[in-house]
C-alpha positions in Angstrom: -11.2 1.6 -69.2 -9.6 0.3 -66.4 -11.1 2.4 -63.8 -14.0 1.4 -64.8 -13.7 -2.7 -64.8 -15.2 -4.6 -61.7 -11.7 -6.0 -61.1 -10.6 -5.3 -56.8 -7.6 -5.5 -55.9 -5.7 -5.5 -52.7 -5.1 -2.4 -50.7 -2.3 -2.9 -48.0 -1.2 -0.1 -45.8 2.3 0.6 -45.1 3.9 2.0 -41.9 6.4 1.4 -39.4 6.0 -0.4 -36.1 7.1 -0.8 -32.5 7.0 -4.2 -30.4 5.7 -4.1 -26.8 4.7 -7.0 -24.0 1.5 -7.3 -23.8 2.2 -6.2 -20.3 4.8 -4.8 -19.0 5.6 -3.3 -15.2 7.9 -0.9 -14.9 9.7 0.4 -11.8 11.3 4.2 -12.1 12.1 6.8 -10.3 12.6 10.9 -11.1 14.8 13.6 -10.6 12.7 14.3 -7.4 13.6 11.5 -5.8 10.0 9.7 -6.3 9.5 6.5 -6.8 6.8 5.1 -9.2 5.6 1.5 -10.4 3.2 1.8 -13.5 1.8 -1.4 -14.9 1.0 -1.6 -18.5 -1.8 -3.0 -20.7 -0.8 -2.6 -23.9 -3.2 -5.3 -25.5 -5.9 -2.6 -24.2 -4.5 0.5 -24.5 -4.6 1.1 -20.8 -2.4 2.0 -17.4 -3.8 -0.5 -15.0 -1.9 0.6 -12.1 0.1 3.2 -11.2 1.7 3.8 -7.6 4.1 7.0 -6.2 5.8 7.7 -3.3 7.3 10.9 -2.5 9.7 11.2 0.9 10.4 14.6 3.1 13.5 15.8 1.9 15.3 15.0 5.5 14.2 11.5 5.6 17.4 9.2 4.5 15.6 6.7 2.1 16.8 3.9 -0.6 15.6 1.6 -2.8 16.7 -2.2 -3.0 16.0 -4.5 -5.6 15.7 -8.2 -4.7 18.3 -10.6 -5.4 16.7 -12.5 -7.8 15.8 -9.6 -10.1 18.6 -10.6 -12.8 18.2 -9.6 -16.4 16.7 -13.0 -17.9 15.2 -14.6 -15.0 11.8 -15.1 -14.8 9.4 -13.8 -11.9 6.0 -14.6 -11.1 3.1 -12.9 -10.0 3.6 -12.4 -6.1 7.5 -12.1 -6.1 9.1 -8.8 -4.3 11.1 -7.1 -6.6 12.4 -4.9 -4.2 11.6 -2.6 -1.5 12.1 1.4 -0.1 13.9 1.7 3.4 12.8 4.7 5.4 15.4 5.8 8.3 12.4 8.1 9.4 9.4 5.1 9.5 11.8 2.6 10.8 12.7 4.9 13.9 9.0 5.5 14.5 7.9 2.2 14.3 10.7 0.8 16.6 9.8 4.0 19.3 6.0 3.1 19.0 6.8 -1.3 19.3 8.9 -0.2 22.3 6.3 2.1 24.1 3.6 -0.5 23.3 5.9 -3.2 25.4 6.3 -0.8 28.1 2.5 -0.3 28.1 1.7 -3.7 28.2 4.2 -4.3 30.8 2.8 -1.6 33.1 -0.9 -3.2 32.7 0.9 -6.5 33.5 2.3 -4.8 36.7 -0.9 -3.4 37.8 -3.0 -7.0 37.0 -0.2 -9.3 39.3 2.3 -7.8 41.6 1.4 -4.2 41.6 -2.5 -5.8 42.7 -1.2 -7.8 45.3 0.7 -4.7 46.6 -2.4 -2.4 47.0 -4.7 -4.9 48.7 -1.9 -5.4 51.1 -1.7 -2.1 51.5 -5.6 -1.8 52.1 -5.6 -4.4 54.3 -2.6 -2.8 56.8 -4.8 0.2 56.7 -7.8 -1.5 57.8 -6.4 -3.2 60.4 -4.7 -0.3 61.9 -7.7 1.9 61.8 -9.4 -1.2 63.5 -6.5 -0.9 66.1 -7.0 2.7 66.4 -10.5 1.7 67.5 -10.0 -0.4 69.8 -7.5 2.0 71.7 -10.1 4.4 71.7 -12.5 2.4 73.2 -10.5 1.4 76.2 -10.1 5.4 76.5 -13.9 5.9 75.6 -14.5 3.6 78.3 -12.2 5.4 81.3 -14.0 8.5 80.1 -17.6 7.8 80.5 -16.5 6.4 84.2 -14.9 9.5 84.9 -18.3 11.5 83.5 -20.1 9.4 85.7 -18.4 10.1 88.7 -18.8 13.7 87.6 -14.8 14.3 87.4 -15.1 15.5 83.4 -17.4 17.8 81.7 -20.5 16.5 79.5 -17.9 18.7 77.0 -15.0 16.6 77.2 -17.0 13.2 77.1 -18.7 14.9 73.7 -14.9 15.3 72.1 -13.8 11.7 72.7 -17.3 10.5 72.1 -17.0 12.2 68.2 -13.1 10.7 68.3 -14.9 7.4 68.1 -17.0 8.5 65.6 -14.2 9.8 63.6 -11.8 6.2 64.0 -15.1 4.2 63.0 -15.3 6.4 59.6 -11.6 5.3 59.2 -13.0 1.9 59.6 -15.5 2.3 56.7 -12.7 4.1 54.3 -10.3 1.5 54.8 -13.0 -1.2 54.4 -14.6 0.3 50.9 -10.7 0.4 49.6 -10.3 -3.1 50.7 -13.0 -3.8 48.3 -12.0 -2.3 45.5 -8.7 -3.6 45.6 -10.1 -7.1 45.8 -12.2 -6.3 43.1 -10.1 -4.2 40.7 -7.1 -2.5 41.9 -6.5 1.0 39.9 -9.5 0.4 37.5 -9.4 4.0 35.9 -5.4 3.6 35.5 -5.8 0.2 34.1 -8.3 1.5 31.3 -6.3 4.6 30.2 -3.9 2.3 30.0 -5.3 -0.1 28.2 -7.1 2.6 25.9 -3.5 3.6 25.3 -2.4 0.2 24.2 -5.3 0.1 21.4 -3.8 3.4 19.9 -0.5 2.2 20.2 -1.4 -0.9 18.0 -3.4 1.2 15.8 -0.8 3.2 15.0 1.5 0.1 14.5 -1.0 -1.2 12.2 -1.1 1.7 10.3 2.5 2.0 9.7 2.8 -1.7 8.9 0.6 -0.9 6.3 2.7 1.8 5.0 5.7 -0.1 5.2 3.9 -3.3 3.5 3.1 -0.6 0.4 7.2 0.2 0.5 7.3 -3.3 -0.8 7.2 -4.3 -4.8 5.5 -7.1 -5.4 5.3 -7.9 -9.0 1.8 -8.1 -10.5 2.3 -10.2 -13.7 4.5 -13.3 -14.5 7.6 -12.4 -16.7 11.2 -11.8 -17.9 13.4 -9.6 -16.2 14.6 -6.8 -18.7 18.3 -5.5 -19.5 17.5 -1.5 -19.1 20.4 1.0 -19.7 18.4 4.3 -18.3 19.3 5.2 -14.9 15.9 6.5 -14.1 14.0 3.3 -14.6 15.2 0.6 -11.7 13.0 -2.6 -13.0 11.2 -3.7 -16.3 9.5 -6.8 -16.2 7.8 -8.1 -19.1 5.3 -10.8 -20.3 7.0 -12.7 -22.9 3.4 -14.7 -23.4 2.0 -12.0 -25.5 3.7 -9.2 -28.2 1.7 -6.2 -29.2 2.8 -3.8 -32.0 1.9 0.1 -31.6 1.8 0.9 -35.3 1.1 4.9 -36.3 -1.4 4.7 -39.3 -2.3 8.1 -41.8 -5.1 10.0 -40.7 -7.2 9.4 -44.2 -6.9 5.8 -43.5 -9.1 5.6 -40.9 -12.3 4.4 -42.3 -11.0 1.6 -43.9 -9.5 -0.1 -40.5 -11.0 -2.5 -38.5 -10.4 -5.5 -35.8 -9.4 -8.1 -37.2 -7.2 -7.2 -40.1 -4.3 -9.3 -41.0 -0.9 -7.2 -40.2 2.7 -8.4 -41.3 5.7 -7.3 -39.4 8.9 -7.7 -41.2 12.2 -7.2 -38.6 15.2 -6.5 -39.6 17.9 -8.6 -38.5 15.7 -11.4 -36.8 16.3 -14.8 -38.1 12.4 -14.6 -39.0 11.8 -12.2 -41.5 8.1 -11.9 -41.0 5.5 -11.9 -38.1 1.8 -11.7 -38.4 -0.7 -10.2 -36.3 -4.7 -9.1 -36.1 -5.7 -5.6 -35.4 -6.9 -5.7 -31.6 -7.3 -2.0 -30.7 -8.0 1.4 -33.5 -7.3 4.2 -31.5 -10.0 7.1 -30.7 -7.0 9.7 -30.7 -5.3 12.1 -33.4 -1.3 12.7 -33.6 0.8 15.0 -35.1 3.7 12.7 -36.6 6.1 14.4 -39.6 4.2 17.1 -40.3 1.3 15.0 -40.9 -2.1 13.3 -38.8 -2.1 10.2 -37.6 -3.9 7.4 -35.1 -2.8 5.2 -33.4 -3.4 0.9 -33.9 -2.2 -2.1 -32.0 -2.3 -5.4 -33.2 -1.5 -8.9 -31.3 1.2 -10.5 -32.7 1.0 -14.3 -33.0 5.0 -16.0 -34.1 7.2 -14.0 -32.6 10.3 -15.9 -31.8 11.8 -15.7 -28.1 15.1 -13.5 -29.4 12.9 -10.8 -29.8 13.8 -7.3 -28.5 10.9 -5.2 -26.8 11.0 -1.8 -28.1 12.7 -3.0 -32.1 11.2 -1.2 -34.7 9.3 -3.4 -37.7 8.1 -2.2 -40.9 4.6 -3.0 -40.8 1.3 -3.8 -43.5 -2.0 -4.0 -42.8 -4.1 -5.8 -45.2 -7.4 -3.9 -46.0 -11.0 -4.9 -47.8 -10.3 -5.4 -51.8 -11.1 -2.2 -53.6 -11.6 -1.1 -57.3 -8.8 0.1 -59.2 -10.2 3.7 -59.1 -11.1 3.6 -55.0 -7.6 2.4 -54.9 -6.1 5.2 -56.6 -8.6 7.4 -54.8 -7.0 6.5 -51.3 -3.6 7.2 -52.6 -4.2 10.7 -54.1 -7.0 11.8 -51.3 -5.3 14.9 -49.5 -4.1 14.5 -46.2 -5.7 16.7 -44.2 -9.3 16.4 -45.0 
């Protein structure tokens, strides 16, 4: 008779429970020497960002965390946590500063001093080739009086004739170099060198960008975190919201949804019980004790601040009222199904 009366009653499910952040960022490193920074979202379910580096093997490299990354004090959202020093990138970026100062210097030369000494230069050149000239001419002059008075060959006048020729082409040389010094002295120079300063500070950029990624800068606003493995360097955590992963029967499934009430009971904490909501039903089966399982987290809501992340709760979530023989249904229905 009493399967059959139109009586519901409660159906609460019963499992165990572990307490998360809401976020957490966690800095770790591997038996490889690499270096990762994972942040987690674990009111969604999801890794939001996830950075590695890996080193050559004969690059000397260590990791520093900041000063103020003491277990219990708070960091916010911009804060370096700490950064990786690279013997390798911090040679190379002091040899390629360095050959960018001598480069500039050099184009520096060539623009003031190094100018002023090739117009001068230009100029002597042009003057003595002007001198040369005018010597000529004076001999030019004896031997066209000499030709006239028929005491040289038309042959010998001819060779001092092209002489002239030759010291006026001086004359032009000296002239057009003159002009290029007053206008630009080494142009071509000057632009390799100048081409060379733009890769120079290309590649400076470049590793400043590298070395800028070296540095941990936290991503969230939270507690630093007391952690006892020697693989993981960092865990900061957001103490503004709690999550608990809670592992839920397989044949349970259907009857979960958002929203349900969840009760947290933790041992040893000065409150016995915590509630929550279901926030996320996972889409994912696990294998758990020999039996199935998925996988819910629920936001909990009066949590004091003594909690510990990671403590295991015993945990009930509060389903839709069901018949007395839909209840007993549920409890006998076979596990694997």
């Amino acid at each position: 008779m009493l399967l059959v009366l139109p009586v519901k009653i409660p159906f609460t499910i019963s499992s165990h429970a572990k307490l998360f952040h809401g976020k957490e960022w966690i800095i770790s490193k591997d038996d490889g020497g690499r270096i990762s920074a994972v942040l987690l979202d674990r009111i969604s379910g999801l890794t939001e960002n996830y950075r590695l580096h890996q080193f050559d093997r004969q690059d000397a490299v260590r990791f520093e965390l900041h000063s103020s990354v003491v277990p219990g004090n708070h960091i916010q959202t911009g804060d370096t946590v700490g950064r990786i020093y690279s013997t390798r990138l911090s040679r190379e970026y002091i040899s390629l500063v360095g050959d960018l100062a001598v480069t500039r210097a050099s184009v520096g030369l060539y623009l003031s001093g190094e100018k002023e000494a090739v117009i001068e230069e230009a100029q002597n050149r042009l003057a003595y080739a002007e001198q040369q000239l005018r010597g000529h001419a004076r001999i030019l002059e004896r031997q066209r009086e000499l030709h006239d008075r028929e005491l040289i060959s038309d042959e010998e006048l001819d060779i001092v004739v092209q002489q002239k020729q030759l010291y006026e082409i001086n004359i032009r040389v000296a002239e057009s170099r003159l002009q290029t010094a007053l206008t630009g002295a080494k142009d071509e120079q000057i632009e390799y060198l100048n081409a060379k300063i733009q890769a120079l500070e290309d590649q400076i950029r470049s590793l400043e960008q590298t070395l800028d990624d070296y540095t941990y800068v936290s991503p969230i606003d939270g507690i630093v975190y007391h952690t006892f493995s020697p693989d993981t360097l960092a865990l900061i955590g957001d103490p503004e919201m709690h999550v608990a992963v809670i592992p839920v029967p397989f044949r349970y499934r259907p009857y979960i949804i958002n929203g349900q009430q969840v009760r947290l009971r933790i041992p040893g904490n000065n409150i016995a019980t915590c509630d929550g909501t279901v926030h996320l039903i996972g889409n994912t089966a696990h294998l758990m004790n020999g039996g199935q399982y998925f996988m819910i987290s629920a936001i909990i809501d009066n949590l004091d601040d003594g909690y510990l992340p990671g403590i295991m709760a015993s945990a009930s979530i509060k389903t839709e009222p069901v018949t007395i023989r839909e209840y007993l249904l549920r409890y006998t229905r076979p596990i694997f199904n």
